[in-house]
ZARO-479052 format. One line per field, with one value per residue (C-alpha): residue in three letters; x, y, z. Coordinates in steps of 0.05 Angstrom, whole numbers. Example, Ala and Ser with C-alpha at 12.3 -4.5 7.8 and 13.67 -1.06 7.14 Angstrom:
BEGIN
rest	(ALA	SER)
xx	(246	273)
yy	(-90	-21)
zz	(156	143)
END
This chain:
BEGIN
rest	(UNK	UNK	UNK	UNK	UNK	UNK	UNK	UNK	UNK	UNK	UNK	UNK	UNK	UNK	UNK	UNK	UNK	UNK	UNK	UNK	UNK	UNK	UNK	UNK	UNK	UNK	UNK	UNK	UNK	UNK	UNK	UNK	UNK	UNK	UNK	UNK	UNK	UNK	UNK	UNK	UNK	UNK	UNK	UNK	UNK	UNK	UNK	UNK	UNK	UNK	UNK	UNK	UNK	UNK	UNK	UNK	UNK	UNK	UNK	UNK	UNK	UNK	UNK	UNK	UNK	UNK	UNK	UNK	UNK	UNK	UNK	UNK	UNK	UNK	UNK	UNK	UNK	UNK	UNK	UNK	UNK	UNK	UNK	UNK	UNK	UNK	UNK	UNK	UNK	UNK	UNK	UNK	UNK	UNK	UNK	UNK	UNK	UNK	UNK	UNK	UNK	UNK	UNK	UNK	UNK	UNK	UNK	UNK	UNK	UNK	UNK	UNK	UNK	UNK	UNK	UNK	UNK	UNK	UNK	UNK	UNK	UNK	UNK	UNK	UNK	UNK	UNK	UNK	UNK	UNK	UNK	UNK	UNK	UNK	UNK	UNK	UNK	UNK	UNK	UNK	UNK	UNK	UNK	UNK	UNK	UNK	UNK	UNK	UNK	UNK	UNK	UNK	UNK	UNK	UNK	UNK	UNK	UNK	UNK	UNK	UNK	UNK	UNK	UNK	UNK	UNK	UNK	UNK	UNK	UNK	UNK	UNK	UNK	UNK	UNK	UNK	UNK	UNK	UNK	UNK	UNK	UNK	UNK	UNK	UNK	UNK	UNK	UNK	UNK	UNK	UNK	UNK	UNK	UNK	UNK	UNK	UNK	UNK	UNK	UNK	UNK	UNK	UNK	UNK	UNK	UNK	UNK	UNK	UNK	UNK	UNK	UNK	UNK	UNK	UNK	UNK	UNK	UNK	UNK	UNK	UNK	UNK	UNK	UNK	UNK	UNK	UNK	UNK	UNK	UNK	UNK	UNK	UNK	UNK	UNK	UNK	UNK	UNK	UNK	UNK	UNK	UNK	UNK	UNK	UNK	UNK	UNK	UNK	UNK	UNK	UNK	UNK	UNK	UNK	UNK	UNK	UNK	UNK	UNK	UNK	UNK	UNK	UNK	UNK	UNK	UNK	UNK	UNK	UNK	UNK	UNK	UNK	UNK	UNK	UNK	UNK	UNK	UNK	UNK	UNK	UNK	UNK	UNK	UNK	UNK	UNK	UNK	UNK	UNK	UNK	UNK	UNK	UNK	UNK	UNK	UNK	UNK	UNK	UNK	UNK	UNK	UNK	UNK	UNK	UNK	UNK	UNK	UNK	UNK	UNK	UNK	UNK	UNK	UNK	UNK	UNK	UNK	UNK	UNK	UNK	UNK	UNK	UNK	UNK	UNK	UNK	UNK	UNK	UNK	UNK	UNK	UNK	UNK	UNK	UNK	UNK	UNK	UNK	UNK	UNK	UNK	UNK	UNK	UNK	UNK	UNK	UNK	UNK	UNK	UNK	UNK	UNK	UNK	UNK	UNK	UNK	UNK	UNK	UNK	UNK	UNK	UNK	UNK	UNK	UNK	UNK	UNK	UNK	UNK	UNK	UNK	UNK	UNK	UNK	UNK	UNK	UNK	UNK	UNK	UNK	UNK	UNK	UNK	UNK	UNK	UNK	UNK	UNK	UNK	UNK	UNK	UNK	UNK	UNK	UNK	UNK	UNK	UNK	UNK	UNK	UNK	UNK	UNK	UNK	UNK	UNK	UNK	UNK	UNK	UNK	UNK	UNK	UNK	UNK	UNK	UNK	UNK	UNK	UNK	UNK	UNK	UNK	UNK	UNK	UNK	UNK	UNK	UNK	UNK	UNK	UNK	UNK	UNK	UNK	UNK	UNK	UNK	UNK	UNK	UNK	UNK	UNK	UNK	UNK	UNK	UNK	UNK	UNK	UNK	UNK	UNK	UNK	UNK	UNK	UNK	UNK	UNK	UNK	UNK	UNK	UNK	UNK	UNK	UNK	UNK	UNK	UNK	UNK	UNK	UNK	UNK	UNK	UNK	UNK	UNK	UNK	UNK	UNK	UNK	UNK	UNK	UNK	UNK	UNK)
xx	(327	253	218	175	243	269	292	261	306	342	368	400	342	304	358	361	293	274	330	294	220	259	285	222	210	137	140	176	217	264	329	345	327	372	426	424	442	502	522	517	555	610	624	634	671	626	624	564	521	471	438	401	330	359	363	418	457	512	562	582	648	630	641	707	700	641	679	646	574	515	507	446	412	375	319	273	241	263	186	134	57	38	-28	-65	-118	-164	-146	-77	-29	27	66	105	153	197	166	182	139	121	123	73	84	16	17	57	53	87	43	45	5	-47	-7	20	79	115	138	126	181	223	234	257	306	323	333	381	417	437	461	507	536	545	619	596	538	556	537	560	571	507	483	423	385	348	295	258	180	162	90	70	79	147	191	255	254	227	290	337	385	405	472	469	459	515	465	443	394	342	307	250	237	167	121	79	53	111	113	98	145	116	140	94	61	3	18	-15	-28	-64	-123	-128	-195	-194	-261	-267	-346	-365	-381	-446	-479	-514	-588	-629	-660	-612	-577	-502	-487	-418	-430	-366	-367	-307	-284	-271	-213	-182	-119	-81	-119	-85	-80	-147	-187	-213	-235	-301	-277	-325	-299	-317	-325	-366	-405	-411	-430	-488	-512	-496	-526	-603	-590	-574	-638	-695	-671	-642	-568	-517	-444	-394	-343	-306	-253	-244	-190	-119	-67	-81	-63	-91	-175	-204	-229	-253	-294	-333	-373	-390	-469	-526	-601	-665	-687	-753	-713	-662	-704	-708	-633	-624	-667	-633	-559	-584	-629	-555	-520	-568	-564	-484	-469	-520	-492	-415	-439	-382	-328	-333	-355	-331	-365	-393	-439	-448	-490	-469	-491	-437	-412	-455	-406	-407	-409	-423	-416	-459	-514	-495	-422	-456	-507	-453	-406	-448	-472	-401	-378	-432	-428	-349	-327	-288	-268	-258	-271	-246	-220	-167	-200	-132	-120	-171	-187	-139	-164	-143	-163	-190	-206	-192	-239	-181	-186	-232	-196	-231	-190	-222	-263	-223	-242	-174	-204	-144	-161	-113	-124	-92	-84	-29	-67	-29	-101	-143	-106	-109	-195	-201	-174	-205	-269	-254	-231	-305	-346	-311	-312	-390	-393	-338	-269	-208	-174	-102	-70	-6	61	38	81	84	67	118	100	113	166	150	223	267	324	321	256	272	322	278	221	271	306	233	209	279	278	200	170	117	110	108	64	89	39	24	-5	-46	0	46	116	178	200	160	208	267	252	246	315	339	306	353	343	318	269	223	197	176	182	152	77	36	-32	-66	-14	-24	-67	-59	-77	-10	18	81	77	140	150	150	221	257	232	248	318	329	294	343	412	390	375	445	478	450	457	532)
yy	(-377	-369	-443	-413	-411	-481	-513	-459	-433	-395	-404	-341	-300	-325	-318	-245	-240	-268	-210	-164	-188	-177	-97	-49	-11	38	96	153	106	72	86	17	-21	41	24	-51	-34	13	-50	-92	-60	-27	-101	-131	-71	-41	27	47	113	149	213	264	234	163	129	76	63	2	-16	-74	-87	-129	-206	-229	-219	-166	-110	-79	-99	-44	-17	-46	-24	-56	-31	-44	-1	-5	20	-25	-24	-31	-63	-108	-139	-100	-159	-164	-144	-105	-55	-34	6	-40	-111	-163	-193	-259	-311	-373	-429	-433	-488	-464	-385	-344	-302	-265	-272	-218	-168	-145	-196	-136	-177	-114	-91	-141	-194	-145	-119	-200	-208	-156	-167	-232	-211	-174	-219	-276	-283	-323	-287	-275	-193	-136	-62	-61	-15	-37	31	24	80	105	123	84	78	142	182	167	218	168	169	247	270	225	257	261	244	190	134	109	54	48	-4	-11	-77	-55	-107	-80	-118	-174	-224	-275	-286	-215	-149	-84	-26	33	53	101	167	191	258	253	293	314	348	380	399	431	424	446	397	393	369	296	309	272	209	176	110	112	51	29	19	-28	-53	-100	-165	-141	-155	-89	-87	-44	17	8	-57	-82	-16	-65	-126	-95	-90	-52	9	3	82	76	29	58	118	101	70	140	180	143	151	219	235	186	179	232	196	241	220	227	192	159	140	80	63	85	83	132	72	16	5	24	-53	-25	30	48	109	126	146	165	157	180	123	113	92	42	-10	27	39	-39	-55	-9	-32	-108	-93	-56	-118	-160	-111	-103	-173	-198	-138	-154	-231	-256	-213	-192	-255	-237	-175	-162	-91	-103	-46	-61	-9	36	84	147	209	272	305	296	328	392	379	425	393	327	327	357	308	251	290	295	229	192	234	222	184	120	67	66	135	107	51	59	77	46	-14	-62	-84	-32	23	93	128	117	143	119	135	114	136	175	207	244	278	329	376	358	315	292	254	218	200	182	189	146	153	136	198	259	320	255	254	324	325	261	304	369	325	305	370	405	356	375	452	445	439	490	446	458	417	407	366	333	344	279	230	224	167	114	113	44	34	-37	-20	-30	-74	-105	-119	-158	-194	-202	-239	-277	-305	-321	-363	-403	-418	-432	-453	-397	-326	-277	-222	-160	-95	-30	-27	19	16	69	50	91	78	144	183	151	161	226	237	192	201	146	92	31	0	-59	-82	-156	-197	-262	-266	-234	-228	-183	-130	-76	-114	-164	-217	-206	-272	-288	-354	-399	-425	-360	-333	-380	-373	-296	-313	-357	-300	-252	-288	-302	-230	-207	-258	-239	-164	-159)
zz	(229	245	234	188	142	151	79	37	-20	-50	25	30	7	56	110	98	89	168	192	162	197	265	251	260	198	185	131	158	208	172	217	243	168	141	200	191	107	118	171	111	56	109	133	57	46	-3	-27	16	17	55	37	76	77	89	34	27	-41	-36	-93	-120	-175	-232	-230	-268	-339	-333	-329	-393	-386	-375	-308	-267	-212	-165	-128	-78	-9	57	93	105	103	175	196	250	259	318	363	350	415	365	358	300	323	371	358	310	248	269	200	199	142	117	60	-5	25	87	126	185	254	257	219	155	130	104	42	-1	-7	42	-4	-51	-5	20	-58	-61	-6	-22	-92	-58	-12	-59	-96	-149	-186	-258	-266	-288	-249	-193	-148	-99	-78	-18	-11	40	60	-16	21	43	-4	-43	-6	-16	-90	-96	-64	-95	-124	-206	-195	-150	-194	-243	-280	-342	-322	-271	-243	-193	-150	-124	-170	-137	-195	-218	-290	-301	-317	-313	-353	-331	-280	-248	-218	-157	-109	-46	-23	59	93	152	191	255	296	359	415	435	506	508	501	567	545	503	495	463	419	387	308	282	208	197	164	96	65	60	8	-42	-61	-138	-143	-116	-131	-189	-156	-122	-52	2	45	114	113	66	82	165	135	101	173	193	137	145	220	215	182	208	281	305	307	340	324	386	357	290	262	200	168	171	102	46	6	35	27	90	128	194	222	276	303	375	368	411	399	440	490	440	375	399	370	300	305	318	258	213	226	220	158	136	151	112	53	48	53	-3	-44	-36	-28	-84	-50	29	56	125	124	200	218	295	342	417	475	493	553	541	525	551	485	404	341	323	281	224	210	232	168	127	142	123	56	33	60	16	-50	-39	-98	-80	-125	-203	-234	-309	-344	-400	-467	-505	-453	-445	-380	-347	-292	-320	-253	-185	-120	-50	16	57	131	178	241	304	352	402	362	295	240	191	133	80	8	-49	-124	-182	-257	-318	-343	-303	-324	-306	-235	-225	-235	-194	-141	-154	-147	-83	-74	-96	-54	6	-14	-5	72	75	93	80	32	10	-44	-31	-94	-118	-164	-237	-273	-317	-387	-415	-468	-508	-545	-482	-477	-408	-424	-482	-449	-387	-433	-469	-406	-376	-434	-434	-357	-356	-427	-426	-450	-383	-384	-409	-371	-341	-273	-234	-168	-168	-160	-152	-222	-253	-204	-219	-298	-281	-252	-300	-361	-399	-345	-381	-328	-312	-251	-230	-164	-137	-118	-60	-46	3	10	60	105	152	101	61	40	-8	-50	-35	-98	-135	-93	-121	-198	-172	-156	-215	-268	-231	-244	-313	-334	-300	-331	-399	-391	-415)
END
């Protein structure tokens, strides 16, 4: 076991928990994770599935004397979030996540820990391979591609599951249980321009804002986070018009649902305002750092001279471009009107891509409200329209609408206050979570969802708290025990 590991508990959670680190698993490329499960449950000799898109479902008798109690089923996603610092030597697909102790939290070195979900699926695991667990009939359901776009759960099918009962284990605040959820659809643009020649007489210039914390596009759309594309493309939008900037390259950000933490552009200016483009991106620096002061303060804008390219952007898509980019909504759009302190819908900038003559721009849209969802993306949508892009909306996901009557969640707060002497919070969130599809498919699926804590999530600042596993593991056995 990874030293990182040594004499944490529940031992066998975390045993599972540093395989997992070492088996390569990004949305959409789940086959060794999905492997190493059917492995798992053939070897114990447990009924053990696999369905066409790769999910894996595994299942487990009931302990002695549990014969009768409700099914449950336990649930968690085999994909991971997967991002690196700029500096970071890594690649996803074939190398292993590499743990660090870091006081009372495990983090990774330079990347994403991949905690969400794989101390759900650790959890899980070890469930299953203990003897002595008090619990009724279980499944564990191991989905697929939960991060890019909830493909797993969409094609699950409606008689799969046998449960009556479903614990999520994709929440990351202990002491909490969430019973509903945001829904979601994503919104693409696509934008072709014509290369241009260099003009004579230029200097090219690398533009790089980074530093910012980056994270969860529903879970930290509320905590006043900066965008690094927006925040480059303001740089670009005042260069565009009082310097002649020409863009040659760009490209910020990279997961629809993470909040974009780097960008750059590739620019060129004539010879006789390099020292005006040099003020502006330092008086920009200045600027963005005294107004996200309280909560980017990392936040770097560099300009360093650059290898002058043979082409850049046409000037008509190039001032179009930086029109739409800045009216682009990005952030909170509304909060709830019946939940105080709760984001109803939002909007998330989340990556930039340039390749060749092409310009691929991702955003992602959020709300518990599904009409509110659908306008947050027809604005997105309209904005776009203006410069004469093509847009397209993904399915989407529904939301979970929260039921305050359900058993396992009365059980679940009644187990909490007995193991730790305080009332949990009981919540919606405005994450989406594979739970709305699940209820869909299952309409009479009694559901909660709750897990130990991490922070940063979907950047390379994820961290899980130590402590919180085992109050997890110990919530966990109490609420199986108690569901009979």
């Amino acid at each position: 076991m990874n030293k990182a590991f040594e004499n944490l508990q529940p031992a066998a959670v975390w045993h599972f928990f540093d395989e997992i680190l070492t088996i390569p698993r990004p949305s959409k490329h789940e086959e060794k994770i999905s492997a190493y499960l059917q492995k798992f449950g053939h070897d114990r000799q447990l009924e053990t599935l696999a369905d066409e898109v790769g999910n894996v479902l595994i299942r487990k008798p009931a302990h002695p004397g549990y014969e009768n109690a409700p099914g449950v089923c336990l649930q968690a996603h085999m994909d991971m979030v997967c991002e690196k610092n700029s500096d970071k030597e890594f690649t996803f697909m074939t190398d292993a996540i590499q743990p660090i102790r870091d006081g009372e939290w495990i983090t990774a070195d330079g990347t994403t820990l991949g905690a969400d979900d794989g101390i759900g699926v650790a959890t899980i695991l070890a469930i299953l391979d203990d003897k002595t667990i008090e619990h009724g009939p279980l499944e564990a359901l191991f989905t697929v591609d939960e991060e890019t776009g909830l493909t797993g759960a969409n094609a699950l099918h409606t008689d799969w599951l046998q449960s009556q009962i479903l614990l999520n284990f994709d929440d990351e605040d202990e002491g909490e249980f969430c019973i509903g959820c945001a829904g979601g659809i994503d919104t693409t643009v696509d934008i072709d321009f014509h290369p241009t020649p260099v003009d004579a007489n230029v200097e090219a210039f690398k533009i790089h804002v980074r530093g910012l914390k980056g994270g969860h596009s529903g879970d930290d759309i509320n905590k006043g986070l900066g965008c690094a594309n927006k925040m480059l493309n303001r740089i670009l939008w005042n260069g565009t018009f009082n310097l002649g900037l020409k863009i040659s390259y760009i490209d910020g950000g990279n997961l629809r649902n993470a909040i974009a933490r780097e960008a750059y552009a590739i620019v060129t200016v004539d010879k006789s305002n390099v020292s005006a483009l040099r003020k502006m991106v330092a008086d920009y620096e200045e600027h963005l750092r005294f107004e996200f002061r309280s909560t980017e303060p990392d936040l770097s804008i560099s300009i360093e001279g650059a290898e002058t390219p043979t082409t850049v952007m046409d000037e008509a898509t190039q001032q179009n471009l930086v029109n739409a980019l800045y009216a682009c909504a990005h952030g909170i759009l509304a909060m709830s009107r019946e939940i105080p302190n709760f984001v109803e819908t939002s909007t998330n900038l989340a990556s930039i891509k340039m390749k060749e003559n092409h310009i691929h721009i991702a955003t992602s849209q959020r709300s518990s409200v599904e009409s509110a969802k659908r306008a947050a993306a027809e604005k997105i949508e309209a904005t776009f329209l203006l410069m004469g892009a093509k847009v397209s909306h993904s399915d989407g996901y529904p939301g979970w609408t929260p039921n305050p009557e359900s058993r396992v969640l009365k059980v679940a707060v009644d187990v909490y206050k007995r193991l730790f002497h305080h009332d949990p919070v009981v919540r919606a969130i405005h994450a989406g979570l594979e739970c709305g599809l699940i209820g869909e498919k299952y309409p009479q699926m009694d559901m909660i969802s709750y897990g130990p804590t991490l922070r940063g999530v979907h950047s390379p600042d994820e961290r899980l708290e130590i402590k919180t596993v085992q109050m997890f593991w110990d919530d966990t056995m109490a609420i199986l025990k108690e569901l009979r």
